[in-house]
N, C-alpha and C positions, 0 to 999 in steps of 0.2 A: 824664295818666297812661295808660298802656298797659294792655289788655286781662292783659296776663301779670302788671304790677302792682297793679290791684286783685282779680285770685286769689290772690294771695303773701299779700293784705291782710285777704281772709276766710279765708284756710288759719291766717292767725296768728290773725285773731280768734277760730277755734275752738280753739287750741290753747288760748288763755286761758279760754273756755268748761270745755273739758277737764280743767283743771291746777286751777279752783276746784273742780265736781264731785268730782272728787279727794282736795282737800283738808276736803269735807264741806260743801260751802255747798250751800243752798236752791237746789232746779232752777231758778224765777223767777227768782232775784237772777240765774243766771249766763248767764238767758235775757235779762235785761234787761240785764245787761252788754254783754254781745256787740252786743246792737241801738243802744246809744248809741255804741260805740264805729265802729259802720258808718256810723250816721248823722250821726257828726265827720266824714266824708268824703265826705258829702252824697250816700251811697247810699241808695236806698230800700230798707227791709228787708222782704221780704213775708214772712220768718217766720225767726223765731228759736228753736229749740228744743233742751229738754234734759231726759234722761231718766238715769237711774243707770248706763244701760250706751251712751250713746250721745249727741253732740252734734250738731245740723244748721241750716246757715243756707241762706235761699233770696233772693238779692240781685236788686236789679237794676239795669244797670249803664247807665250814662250812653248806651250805644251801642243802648237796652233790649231788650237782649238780658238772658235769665235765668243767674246760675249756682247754683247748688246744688250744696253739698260736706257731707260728713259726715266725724263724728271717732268714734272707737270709743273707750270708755273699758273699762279693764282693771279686773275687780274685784278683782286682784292688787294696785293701784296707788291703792285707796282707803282711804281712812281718816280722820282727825279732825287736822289742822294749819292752827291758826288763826294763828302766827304765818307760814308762809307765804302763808296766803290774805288776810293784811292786803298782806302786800308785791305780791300781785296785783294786789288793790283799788285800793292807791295807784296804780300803773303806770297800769292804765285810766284813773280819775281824771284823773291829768296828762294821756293823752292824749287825752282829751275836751276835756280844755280847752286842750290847745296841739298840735294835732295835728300830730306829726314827718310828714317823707316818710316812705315805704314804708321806702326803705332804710337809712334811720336808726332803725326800731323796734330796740327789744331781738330777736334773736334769740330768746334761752331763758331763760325766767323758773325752769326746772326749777332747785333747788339742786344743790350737789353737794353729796353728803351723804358724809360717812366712815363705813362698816362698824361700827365699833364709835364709841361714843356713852358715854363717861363721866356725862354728866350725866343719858343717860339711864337707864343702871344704878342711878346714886343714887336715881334716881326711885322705880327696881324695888323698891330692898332699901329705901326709905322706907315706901312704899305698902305693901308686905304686911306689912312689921315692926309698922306704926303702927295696921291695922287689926285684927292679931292682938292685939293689946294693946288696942286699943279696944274689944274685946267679950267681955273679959273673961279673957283672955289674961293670965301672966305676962311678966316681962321674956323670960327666957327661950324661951317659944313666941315671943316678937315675934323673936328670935334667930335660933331654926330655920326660920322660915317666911322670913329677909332669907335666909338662905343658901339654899334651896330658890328665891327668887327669882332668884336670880343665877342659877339652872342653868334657870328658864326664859328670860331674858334672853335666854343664849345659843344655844338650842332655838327662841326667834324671831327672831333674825337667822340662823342654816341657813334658817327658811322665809323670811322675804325672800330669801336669796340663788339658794337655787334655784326659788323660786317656786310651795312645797307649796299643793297647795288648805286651804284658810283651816280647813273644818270638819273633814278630818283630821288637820291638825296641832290642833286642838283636842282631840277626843277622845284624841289619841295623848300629848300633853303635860302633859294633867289628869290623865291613867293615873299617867304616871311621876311627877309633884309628889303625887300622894297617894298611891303606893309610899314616895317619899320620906319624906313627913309620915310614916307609920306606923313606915320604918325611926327617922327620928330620937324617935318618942315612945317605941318599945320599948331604944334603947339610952341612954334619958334625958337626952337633947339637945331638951330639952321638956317639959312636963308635961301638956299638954292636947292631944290631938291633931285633936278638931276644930278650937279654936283655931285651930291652925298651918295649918290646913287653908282656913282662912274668909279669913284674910291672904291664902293665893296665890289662891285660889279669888277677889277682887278684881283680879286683872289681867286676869282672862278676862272677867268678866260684861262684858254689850256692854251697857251701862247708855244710853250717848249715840247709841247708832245705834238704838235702841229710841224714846230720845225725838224724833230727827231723823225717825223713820219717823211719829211722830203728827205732829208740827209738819209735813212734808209732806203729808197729808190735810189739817190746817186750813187750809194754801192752796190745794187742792184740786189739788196732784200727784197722783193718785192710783196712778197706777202706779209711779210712784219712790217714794211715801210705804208701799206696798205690799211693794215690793221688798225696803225699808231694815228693812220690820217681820220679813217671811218672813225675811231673813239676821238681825235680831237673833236670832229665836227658833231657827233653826236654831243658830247658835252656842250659846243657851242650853240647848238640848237636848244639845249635845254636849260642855258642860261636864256633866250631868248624869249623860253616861253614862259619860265617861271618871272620874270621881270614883265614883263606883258600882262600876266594876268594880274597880277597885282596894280600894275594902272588900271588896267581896266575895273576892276574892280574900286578903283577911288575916282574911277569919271576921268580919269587924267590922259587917256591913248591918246 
């Protein structure tokens, strides 16, 4: 292999570094990825690393000369998808164990993904309907809080698309779903209006990026476990205050 194809070979390997990070996997697992997958191709790795905002390998290459490349991860671009960090998983896997040439790798493990997501709407208007009734909710509040979900649905696909920072579209989207909640408990499309309130108010809470941020201290990431916590808690503060000022705003604190 050419100097130019084992860099093509660690630019890919971090891009898979990158794309698990991404999808919420353990700093280590995608630090330990990366390194078995360089040393199916009988490089020495002198370091493999990965952090919540940033991936880097330092190889050395059969000519032992050093290279070192880094990948930047976007915290726009992260989040919690385990069905496609299996399909990464696999990928490595194989190529661990039947190492292609360079140029036969996959190019792009990235999915394409469609704008709009049916299945995930369902999700939306399950989840908040199901949780407004489960704490004591009427059918009805489980009602107003699916249809209040559908209009945040559509409020987080505008911030994917133009890529709003995560914690003002938080504040800004809790505002308007508990303007909502109070419009539909005052015109009786509702009876309870914390209820309806407690449904939407479960799409926001960062419940797993909270536990991902402990489980990273107990492997001793500490700065990515750090990171994962400071962003749960910041998001939970800003569900706090965008739901806040919207009572306040209807007299209700």
């Amino acid at each position: 292999m050419t100097r130019l194809e084992w860099e093509a070979l660690v630019e890919y390997t971090l891009n898979i570094g990158r794309q698990m990070m991404e999808c919420g996997a353990e700093a280590w697992r995608a630090e330990n990825t990366m390194a078995r997958i360089l040393r199916a191709y009988g490089l020495e790795v002198l370091d493999a690393h990965a952090i919540a905002t940033q991936a880097a390998v330092t190889v050395k290459l059969p000519d032992s000369s050093h290279y070192t490349s880094t990948r930047m991860i976007l915290p726009d671009h992260t989040g919690t998808d385990l069905g496609r960090l299996e399909i990464i998983n696999a990928a490595a896997r194989d190529i661990c164990a039947h190492p292609p040439k360079v140029e036969a790798l996959p190019m792009s493990l990235d999915p394409v993904r469609p704008r709009w997501s049916w299945l995930e709407l369902v999700g939306y208007l399950l989840g908040s309907g199901a949780f407004a009734v489960f704490f004591g909710g009427t059918l009805l509040d489980g009602v107003a809080s699916a249809v209040i979900a559908a209009v945040i649905y559509l409020m987080d696909q505008v911030r994917r698309y133009h890529h709003q920072n995560r914690i003002i579209y938080t504040i800004v989207a809790c505002f308007l779903s508990g303007l909502l909640a109070r419009a539909c408990a005052q015109v009786g499309f509702g009876v309870n209006l914390d209820m309806i309130m407690i449904g939407d108010v479960m799409l926001f809470i960062p419940g797993l990026a909270l536990v991902n941020g402990v489980r990273e201290l107990f492997y001793a990431d500490i700065l990515t476990g750090v990171y994962r916590m400071v962003e749960a808690l910041l998001g939970a503060g800003a569900i706090a205050v965008g739901y806040a000022v919207s009572l306040m705003i209807g007299g209700g604190f």
